[in-house]
PDB file with one MODEL, atoms N, CA, C and O in Angstrom:
MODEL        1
ATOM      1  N   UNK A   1      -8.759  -0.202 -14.957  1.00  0.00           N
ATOM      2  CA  UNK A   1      -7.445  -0.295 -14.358  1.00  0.00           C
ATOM      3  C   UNK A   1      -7.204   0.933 -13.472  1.00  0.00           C
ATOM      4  O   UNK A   1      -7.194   2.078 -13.924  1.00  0.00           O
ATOM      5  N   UNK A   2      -6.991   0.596 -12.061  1.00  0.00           N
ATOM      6  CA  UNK A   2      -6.239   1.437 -11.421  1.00  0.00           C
ATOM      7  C   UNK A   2      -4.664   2.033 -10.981  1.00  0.00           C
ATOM      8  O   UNK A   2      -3.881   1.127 -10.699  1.00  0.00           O
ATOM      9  N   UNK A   3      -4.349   2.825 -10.929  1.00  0.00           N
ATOM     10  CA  UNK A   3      -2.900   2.907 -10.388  1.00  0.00           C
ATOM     11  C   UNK A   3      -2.709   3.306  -8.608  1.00  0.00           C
ATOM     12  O   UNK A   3      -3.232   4.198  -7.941  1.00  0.00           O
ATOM     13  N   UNK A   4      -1.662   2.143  -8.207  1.00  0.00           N
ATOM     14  CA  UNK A   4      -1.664   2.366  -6.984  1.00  0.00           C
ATOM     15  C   UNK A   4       0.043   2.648  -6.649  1.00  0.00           C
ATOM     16  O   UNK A   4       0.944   2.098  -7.283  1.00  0.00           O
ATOM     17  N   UNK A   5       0.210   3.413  -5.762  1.00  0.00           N
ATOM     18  CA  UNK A   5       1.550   3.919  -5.630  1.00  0.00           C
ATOM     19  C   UNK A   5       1.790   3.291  -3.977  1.00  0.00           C
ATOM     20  O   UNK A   5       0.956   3.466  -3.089  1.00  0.00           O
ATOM     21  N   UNK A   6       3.015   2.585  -3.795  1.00  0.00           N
ATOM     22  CA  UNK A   6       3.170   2.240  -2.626  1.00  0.00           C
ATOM     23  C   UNK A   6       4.646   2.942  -2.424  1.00  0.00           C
ATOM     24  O   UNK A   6       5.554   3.069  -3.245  1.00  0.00           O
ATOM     25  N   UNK A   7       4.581   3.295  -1.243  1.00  0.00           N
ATOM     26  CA  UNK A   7       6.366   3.999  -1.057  1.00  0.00           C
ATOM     27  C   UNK A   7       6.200   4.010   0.882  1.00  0.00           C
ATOM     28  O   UNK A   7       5.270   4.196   1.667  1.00  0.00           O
ATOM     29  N   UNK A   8       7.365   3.764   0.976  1.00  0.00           N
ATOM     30  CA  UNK A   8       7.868   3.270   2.131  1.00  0.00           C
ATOM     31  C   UNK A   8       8.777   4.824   2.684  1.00  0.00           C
ATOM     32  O   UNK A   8       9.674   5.403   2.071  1.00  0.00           O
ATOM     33  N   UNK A   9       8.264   5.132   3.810  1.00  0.00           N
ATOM     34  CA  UNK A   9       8.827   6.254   4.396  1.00  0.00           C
ATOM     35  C   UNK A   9       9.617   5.584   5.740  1.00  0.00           C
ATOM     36  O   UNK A   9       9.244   4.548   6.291  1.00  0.00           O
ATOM     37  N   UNK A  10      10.856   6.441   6.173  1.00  0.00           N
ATOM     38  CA  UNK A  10      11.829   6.693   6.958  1.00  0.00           C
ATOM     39  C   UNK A  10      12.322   7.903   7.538  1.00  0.00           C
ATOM     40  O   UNK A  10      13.286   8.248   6.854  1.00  0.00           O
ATOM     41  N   UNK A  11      12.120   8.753   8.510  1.00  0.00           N
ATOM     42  CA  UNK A  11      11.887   9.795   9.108  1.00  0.00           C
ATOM     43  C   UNK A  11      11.497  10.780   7.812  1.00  0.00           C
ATOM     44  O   UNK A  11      12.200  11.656   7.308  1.00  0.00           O
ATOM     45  N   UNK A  12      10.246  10.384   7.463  1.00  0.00           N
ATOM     46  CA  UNK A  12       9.308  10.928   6.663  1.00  0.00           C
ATOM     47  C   UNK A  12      10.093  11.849   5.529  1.00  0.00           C
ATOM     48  O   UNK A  12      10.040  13.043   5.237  1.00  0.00           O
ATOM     49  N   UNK A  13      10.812  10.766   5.056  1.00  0.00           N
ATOM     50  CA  UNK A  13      11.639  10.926   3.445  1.00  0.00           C
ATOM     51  C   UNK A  13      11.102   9.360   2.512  1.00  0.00           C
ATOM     52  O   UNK A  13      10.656   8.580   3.354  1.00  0.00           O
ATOM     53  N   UNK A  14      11.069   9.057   1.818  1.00  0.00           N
ATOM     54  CA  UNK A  14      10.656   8.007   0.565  1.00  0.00           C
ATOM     55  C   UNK A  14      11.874   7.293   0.377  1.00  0.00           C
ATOM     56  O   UNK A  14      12.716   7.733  -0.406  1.00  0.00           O
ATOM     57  N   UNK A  15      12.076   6.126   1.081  1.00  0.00           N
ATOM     58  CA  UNK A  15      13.498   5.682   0.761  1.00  0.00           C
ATOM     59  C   UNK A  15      12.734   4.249  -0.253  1.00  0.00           C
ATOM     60  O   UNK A  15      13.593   3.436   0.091  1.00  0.00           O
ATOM     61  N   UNK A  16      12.180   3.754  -0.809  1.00  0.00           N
ATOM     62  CA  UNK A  16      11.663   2.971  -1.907  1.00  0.00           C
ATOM     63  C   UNK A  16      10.184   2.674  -2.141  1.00  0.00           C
ATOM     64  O   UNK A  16       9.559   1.906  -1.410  1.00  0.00           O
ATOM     65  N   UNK A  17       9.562   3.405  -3.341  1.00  0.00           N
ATOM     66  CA  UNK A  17       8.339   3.334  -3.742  1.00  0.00           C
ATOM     67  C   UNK A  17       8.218   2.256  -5.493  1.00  0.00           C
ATOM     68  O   UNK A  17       9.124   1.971  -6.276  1.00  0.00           O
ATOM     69  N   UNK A  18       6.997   1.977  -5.537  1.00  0.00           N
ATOM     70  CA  UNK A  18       6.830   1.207  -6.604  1.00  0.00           C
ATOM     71  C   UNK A  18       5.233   1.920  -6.972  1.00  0.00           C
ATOM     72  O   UNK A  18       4.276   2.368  -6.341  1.00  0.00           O
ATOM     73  N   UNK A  19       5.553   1.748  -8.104  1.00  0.00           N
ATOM     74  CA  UNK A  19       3.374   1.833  -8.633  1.00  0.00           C
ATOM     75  C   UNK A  19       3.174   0.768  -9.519  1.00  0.00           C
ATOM     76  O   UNK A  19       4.043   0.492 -10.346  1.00  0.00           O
ATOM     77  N   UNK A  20       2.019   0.074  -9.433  1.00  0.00           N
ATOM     78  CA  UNK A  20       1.707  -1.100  -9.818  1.00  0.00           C
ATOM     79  C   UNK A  20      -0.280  -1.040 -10.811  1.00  0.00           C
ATOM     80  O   UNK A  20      -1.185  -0.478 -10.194  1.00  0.00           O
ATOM     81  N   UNK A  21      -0.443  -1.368 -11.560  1.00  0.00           N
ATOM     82  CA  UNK A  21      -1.687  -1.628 -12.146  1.00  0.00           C
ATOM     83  C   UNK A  21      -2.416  -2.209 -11.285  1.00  0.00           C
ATOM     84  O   UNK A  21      -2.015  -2.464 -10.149  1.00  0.00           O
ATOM     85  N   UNK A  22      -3.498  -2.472 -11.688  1.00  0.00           N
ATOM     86  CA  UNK A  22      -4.678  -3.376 -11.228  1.00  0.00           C
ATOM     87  C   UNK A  22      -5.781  -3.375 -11.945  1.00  0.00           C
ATOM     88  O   UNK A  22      -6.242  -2.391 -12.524  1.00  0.00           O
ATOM     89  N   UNK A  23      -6.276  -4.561 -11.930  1.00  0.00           N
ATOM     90  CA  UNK A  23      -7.985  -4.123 -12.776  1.00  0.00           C
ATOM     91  C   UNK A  23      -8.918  -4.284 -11.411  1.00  0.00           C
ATOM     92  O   UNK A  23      -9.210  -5.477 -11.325  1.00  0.00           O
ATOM     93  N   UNK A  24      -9.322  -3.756 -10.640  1.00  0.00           N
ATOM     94  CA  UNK A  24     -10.318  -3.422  -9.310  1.00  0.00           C
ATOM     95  C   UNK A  24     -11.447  -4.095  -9.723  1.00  0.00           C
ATOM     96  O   UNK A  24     -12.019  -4.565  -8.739  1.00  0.00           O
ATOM     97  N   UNK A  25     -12.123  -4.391 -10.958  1.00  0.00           N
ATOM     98  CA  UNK A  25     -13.252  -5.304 -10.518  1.00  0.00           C
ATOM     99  C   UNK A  25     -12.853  -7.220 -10.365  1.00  0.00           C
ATOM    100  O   UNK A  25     -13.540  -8.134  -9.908  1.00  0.00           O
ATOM    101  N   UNK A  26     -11.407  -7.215 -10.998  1.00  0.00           N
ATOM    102  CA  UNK A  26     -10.954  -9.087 -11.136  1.00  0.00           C
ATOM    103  C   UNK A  26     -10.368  -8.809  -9.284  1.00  0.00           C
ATOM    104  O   UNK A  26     -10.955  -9.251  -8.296  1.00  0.00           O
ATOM    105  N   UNK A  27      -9.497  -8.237  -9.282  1.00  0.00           N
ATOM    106  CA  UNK A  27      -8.715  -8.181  -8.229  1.00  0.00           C
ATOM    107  C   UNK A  27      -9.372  -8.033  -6.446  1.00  0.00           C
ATOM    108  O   UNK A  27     -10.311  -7.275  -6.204  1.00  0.00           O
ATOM    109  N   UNK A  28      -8.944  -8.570  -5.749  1.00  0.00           N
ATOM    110  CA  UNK A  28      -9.026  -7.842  -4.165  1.00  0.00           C
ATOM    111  C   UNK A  28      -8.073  -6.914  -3.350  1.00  0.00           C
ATOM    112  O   UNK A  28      -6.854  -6.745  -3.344  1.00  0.00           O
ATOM    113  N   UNK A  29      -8.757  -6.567  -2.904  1.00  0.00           N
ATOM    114  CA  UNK A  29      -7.530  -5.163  -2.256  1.00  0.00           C
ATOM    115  C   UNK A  29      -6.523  -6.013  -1.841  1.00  0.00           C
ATOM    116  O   UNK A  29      -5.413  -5.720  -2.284  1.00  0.00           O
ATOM    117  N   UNK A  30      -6.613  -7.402  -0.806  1.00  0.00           N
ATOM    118  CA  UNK A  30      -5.513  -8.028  -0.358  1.00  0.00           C
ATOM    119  C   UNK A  30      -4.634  -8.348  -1.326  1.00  0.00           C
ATOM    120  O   UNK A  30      -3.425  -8.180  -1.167  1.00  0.00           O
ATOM    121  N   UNK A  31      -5.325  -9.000  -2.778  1.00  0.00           N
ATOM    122  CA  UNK A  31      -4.534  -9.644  -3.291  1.00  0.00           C
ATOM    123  C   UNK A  31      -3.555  -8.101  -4.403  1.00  0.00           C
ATOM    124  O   UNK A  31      -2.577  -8.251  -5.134  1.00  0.00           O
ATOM    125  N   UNK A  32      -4.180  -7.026  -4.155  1.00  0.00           N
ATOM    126  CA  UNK A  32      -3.541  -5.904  -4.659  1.00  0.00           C
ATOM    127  C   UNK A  32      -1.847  -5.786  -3.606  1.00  0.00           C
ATOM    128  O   UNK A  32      -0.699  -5.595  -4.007  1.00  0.00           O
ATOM    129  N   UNK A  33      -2.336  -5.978  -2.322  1.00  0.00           N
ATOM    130  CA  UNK A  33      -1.562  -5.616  -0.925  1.00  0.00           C
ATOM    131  C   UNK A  33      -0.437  -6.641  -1.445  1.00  0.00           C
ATOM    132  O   UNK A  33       0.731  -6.277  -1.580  1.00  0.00           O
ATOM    133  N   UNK A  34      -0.793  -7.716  -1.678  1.00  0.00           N
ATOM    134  CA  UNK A  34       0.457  -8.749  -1.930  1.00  0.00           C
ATOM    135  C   UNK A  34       1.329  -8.509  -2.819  1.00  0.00           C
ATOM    136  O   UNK A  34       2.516  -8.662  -2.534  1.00  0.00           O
ATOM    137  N   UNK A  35       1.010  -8.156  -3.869  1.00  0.00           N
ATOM    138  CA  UNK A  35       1.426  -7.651  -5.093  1.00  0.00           C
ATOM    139  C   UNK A  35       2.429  -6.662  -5.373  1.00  0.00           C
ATOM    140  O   UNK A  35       3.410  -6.604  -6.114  1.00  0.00           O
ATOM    141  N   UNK A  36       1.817  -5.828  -4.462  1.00  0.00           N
ATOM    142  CA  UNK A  36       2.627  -4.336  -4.167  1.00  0.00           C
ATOM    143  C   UNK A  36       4.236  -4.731  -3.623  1.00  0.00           C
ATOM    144  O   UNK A  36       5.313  -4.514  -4.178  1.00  0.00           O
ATOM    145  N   UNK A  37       3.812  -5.659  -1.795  1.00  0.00           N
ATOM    146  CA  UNK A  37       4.470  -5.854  -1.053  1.00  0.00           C
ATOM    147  C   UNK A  37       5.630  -6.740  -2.022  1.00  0.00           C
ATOM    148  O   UNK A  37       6.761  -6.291  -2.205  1.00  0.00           O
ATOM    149  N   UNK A  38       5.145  -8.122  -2.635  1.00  0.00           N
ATOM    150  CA  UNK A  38       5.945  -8.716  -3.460  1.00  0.00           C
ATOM    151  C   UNK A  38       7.372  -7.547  -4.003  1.00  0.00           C
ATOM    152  O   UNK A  38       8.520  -7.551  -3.559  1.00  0.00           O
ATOM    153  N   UNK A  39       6.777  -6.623  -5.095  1.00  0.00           N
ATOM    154  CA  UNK A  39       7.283  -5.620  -5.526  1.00  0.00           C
ATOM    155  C   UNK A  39       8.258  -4.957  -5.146  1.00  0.00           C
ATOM    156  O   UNK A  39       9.287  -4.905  -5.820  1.00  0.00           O
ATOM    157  N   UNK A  40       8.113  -4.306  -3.954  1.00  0.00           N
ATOM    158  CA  UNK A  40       9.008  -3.744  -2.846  1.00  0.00           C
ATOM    159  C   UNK A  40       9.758  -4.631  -1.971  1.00  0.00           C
ATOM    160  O   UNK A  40      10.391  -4.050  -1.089  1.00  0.00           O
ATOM    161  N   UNK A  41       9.857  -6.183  -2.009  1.00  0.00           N
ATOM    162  CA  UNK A  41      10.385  -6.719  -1.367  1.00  0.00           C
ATOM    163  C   UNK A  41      10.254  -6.897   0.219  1.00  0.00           C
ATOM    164  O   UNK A  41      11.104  -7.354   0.984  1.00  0.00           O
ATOM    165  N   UNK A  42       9.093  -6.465   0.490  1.00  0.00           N
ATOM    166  CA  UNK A  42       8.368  -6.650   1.966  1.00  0.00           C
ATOM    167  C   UNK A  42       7.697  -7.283   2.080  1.00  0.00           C
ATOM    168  O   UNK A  42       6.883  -7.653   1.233  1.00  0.00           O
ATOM    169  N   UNK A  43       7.900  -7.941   4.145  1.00  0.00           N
ATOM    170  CA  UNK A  43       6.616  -8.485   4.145  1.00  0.00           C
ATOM    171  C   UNK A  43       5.208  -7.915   4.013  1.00  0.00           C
ATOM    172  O   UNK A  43       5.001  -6.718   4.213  1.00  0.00           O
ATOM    173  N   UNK A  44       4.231  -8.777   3.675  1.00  0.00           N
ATOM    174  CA  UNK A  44       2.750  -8.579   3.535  1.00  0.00           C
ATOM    175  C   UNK A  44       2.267  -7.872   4.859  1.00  0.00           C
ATOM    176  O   UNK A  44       3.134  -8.535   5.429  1.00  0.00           O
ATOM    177  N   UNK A  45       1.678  -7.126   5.911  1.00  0.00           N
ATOM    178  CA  UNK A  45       1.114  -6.600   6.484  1.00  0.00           C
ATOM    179  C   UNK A  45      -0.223  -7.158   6.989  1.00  0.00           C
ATOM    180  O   UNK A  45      -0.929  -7.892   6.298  1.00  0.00           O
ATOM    181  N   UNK A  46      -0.536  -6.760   8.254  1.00  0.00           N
ATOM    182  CA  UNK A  46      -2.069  -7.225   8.632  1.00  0.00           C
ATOM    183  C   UNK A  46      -3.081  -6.285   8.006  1.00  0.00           C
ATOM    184  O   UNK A  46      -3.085  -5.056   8.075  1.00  0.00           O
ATOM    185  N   UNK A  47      -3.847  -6.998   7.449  1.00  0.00           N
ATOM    186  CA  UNK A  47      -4.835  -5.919   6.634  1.00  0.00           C
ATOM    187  C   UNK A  47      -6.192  -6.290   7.472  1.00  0.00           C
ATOM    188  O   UNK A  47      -6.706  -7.403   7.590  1.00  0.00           O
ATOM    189  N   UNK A  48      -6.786  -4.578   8.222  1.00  0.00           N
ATOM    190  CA  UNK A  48      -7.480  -4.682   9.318  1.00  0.00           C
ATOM    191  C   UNK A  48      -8.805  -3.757   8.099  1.00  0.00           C
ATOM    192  O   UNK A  48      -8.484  -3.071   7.128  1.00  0.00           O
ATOM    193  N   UNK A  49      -9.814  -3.957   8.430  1.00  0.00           N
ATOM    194  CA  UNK A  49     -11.275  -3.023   7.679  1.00  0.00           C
ATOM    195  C   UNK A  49     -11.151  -1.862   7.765  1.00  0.00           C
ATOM    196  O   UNK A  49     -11.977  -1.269   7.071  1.00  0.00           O
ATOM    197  N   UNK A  50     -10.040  -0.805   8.669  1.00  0.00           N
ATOM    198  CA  UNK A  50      -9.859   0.416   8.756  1.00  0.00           C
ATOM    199  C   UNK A  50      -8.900   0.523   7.837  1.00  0.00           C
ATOM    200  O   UNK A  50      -8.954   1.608   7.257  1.00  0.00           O
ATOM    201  N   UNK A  51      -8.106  -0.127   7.505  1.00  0.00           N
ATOM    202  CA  UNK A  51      -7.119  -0.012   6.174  1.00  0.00           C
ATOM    203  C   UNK A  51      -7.986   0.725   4.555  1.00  0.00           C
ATOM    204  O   UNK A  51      -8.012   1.690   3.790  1.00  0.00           O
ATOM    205  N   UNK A  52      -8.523  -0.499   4.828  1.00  0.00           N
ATOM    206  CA  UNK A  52      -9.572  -0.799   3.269  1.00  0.00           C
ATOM    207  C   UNK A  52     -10.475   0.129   3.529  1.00  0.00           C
ATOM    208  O   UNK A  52     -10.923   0.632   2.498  1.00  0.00           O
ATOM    209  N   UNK A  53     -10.969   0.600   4.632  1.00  0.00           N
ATOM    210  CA  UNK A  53     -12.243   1.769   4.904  1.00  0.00           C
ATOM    211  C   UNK A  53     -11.412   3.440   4.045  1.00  0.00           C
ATOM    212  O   UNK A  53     -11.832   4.236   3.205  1.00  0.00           O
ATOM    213  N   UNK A  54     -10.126   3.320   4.818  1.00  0.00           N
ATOM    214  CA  UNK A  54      -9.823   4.689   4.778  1.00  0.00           C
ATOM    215  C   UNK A  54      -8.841   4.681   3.164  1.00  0.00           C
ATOM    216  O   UNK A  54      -8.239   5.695   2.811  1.00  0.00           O
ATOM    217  N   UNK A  55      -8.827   3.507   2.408  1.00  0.00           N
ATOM    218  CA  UNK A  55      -8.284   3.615   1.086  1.00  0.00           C
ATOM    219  C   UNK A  55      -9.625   4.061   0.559  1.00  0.00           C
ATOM    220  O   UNK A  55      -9.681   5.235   0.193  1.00  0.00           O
ATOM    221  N   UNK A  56     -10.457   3.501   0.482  1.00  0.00           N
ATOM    222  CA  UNK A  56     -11.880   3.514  -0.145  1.00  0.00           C
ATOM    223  C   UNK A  56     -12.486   5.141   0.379  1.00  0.00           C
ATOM    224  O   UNK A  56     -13.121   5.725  -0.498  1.00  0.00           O
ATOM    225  N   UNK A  57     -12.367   5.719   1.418  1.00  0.00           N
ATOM    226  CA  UNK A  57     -13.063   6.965   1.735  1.00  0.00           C
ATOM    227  C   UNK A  57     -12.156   8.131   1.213  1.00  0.00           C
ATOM    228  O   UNK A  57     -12.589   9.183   0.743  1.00  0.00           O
ATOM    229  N   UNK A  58     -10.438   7.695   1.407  1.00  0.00           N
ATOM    230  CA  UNK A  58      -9.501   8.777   1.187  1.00  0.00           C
ATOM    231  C   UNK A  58      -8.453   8.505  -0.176  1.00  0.00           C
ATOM    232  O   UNK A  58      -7.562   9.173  -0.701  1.00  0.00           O
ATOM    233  N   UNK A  59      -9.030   7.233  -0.430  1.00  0.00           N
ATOM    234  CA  UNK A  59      -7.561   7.235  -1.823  1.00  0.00           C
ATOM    235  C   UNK A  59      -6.092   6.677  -1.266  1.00  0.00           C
ATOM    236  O   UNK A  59      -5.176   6.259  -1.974  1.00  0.00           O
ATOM    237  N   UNK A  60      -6.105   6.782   0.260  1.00  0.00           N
ATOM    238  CA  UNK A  60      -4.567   6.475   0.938  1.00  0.00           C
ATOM    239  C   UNK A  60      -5.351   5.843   2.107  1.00  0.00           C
ATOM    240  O   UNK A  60      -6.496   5.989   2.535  1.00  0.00           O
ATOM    241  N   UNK A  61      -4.081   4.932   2.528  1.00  0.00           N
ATOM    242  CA  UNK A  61      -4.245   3.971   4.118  1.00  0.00           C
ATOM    243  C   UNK A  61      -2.620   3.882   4.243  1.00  0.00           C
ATOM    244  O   UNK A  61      -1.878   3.656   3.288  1.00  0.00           O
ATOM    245  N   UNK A  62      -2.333   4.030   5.156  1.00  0.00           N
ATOM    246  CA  UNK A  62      -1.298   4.086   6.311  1.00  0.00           C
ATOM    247  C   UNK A  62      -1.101   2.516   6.700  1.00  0.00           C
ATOM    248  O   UNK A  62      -2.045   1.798   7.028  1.00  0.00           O
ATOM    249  N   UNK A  63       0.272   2.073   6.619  1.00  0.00           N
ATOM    250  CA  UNK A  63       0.640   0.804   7.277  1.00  0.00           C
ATOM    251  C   UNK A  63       1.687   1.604   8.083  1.00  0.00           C
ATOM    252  O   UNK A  63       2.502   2.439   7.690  1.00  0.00           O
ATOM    253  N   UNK A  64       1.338   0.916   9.835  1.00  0.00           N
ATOM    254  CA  UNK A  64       2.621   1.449  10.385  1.00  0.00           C
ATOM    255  C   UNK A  64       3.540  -0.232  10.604  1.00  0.00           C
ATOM    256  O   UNK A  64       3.204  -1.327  10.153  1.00  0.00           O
ATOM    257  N   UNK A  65       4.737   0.117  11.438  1.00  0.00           N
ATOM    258  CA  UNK A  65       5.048  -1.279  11.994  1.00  0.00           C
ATOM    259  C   UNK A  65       4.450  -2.609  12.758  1.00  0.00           C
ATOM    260  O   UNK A  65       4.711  -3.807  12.656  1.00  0.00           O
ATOM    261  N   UNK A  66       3.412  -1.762  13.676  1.00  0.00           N
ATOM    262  CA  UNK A  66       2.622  -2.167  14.282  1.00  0.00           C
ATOM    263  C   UNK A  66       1.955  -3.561  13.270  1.00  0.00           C
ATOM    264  O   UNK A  66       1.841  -4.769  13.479  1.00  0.00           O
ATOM    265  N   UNK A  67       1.724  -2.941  12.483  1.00  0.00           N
ATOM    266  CA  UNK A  67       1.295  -3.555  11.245  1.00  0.00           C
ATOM    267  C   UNK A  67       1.452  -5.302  10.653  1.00  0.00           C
ATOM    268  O   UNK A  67       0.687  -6.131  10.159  1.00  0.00           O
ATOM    269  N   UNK A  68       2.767  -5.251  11.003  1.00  0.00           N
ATOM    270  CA  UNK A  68       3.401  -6.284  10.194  1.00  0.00           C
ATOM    271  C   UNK A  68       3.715  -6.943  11.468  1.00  0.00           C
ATOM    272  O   UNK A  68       3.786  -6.434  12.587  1.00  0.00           O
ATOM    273  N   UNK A  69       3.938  -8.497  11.008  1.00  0.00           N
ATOM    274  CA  UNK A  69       4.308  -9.760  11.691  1.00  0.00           C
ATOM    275  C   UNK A  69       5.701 -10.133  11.844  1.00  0.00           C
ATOM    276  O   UNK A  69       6.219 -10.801  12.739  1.00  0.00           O
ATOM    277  N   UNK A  70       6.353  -9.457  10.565  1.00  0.00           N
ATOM    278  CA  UNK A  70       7.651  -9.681  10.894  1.00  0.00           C
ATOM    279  C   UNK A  70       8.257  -7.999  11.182  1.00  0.00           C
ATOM    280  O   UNK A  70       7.423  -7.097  11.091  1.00  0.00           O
ATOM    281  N   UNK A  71      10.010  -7.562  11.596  1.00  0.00           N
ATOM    282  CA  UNK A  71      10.233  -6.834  11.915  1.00  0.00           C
ATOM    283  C   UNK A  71      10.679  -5.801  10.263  1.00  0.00           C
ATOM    284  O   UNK A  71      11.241  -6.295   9.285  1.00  0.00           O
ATOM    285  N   UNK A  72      10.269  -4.466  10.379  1.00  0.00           N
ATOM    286  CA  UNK A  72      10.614  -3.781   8.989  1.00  0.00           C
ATOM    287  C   UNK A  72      11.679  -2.811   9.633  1.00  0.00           C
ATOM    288  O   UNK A  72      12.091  -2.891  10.790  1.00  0.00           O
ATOM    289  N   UNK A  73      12.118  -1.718   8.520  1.00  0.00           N
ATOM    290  CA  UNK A  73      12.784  -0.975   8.730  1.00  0.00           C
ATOM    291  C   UNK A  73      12.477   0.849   8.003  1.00  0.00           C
ATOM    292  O   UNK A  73      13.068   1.810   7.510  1.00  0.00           O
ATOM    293  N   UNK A  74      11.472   0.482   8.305  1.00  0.00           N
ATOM    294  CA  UNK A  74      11.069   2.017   8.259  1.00  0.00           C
ATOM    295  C   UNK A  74       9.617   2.140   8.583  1.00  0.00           C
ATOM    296  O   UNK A  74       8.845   1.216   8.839  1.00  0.00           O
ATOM    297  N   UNK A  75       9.288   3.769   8.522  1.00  0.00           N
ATOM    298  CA  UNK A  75       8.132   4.284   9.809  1.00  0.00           C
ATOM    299  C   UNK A  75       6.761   3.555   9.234  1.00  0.00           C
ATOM    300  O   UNK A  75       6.091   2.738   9.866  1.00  0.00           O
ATOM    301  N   UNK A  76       6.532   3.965   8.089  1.00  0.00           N
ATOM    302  CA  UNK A  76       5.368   3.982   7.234  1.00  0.00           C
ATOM    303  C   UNK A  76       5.494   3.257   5.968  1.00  0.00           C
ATOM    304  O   UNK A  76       6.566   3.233   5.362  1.00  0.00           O
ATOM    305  N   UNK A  77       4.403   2.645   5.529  1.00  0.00           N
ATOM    306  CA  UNK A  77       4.063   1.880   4.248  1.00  0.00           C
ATOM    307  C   UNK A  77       2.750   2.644   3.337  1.00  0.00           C
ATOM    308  O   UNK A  77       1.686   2.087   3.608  1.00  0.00           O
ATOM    309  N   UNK A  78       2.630   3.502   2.580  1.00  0.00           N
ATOM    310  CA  UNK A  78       1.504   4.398   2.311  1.00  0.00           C
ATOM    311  C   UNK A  78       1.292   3.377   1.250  1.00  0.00           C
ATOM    312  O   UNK A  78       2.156   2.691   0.704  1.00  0.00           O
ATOM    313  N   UNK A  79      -0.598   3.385   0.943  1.00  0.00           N
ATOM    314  CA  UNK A  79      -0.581   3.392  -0.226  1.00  0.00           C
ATOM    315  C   UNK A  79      -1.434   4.092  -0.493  1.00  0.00           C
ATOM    316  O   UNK A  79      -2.368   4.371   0.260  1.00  0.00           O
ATOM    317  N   UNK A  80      -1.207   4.657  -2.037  1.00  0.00           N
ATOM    318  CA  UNK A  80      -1.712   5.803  -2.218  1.00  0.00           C
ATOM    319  C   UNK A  80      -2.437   5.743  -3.973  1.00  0.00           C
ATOM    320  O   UNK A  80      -1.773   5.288  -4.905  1.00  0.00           O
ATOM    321  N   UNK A  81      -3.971   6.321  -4.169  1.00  0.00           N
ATOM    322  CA  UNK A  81      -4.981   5.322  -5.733  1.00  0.00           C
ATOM    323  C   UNK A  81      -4.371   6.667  -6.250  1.00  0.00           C
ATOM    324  O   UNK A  81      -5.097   7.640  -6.046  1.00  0.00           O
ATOM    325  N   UNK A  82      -3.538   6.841  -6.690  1.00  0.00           N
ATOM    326  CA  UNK A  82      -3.434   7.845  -8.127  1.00  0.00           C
ATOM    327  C   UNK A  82      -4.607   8.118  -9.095  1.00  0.00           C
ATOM    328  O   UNK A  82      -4.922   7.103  -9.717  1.00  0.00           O
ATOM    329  N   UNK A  83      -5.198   9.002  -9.335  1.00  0.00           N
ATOM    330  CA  UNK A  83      -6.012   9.581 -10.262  1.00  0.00           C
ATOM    331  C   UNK A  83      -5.759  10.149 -11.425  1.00  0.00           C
ATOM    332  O   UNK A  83      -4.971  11.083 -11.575  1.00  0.00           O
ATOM    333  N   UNK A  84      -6.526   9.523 -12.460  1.00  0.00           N
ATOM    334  CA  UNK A  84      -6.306   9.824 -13.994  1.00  0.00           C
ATOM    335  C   UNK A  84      -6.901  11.348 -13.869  1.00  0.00           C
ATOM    336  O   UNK A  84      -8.036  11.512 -13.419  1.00  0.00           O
ATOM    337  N   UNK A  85      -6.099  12.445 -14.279  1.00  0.00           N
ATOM    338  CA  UNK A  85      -6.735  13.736 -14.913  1.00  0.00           C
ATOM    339  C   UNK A  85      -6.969  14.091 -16.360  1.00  0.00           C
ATOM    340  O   UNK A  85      -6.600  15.086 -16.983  1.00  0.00           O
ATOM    341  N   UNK A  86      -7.792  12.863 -16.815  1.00  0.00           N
ATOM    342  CA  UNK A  86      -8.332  12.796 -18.082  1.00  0.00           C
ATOM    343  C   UNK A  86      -9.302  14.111 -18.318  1.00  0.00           C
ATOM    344  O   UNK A  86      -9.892  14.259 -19.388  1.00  0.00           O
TER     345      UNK A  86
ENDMDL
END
């Protein structure tokens, strides 16, 4: 099980975040993305291989507006793999 933290920025303040489970070997990153979005009450986002590249290399990927199909209301959509310091 992983923990993933999604929080939604607005002139780069946190105006609503959620963290959500996952088990990473049942699950897909998209169907993680839905999940999240569900959560927070947003739409789902275009999920491009530089998304999933730079979660997988850095732990975080950046959704901007650009992003999404329908219109949002704030700058950024982070998500971000929290690490156990077991």
């Amino acid at each position: 099980m992983i923990k993933i933290w999604g929080k939604l920025l607005s002139h780069d303040k946190i105006i609503k975040s959620n963290t959500i489970e996952v088990d990473e070997k049942n699950t897909s990153f998209f169907d993680m993305l839905k999940d999240l979005c569900a959560s927070l009450n947003i739409p789902t986002p275009v999920l491009l291989d530089k998304h999933v590249y730079d979660f997988n290399l850095f732990n975080i990927c950046i959704f901007r507006p650009d992003d999404f199909i329908d219109s949002v209301v704030f700058d950024r959509f982070v998500l971000e793999h929290l690490k156990n310091d077991k």
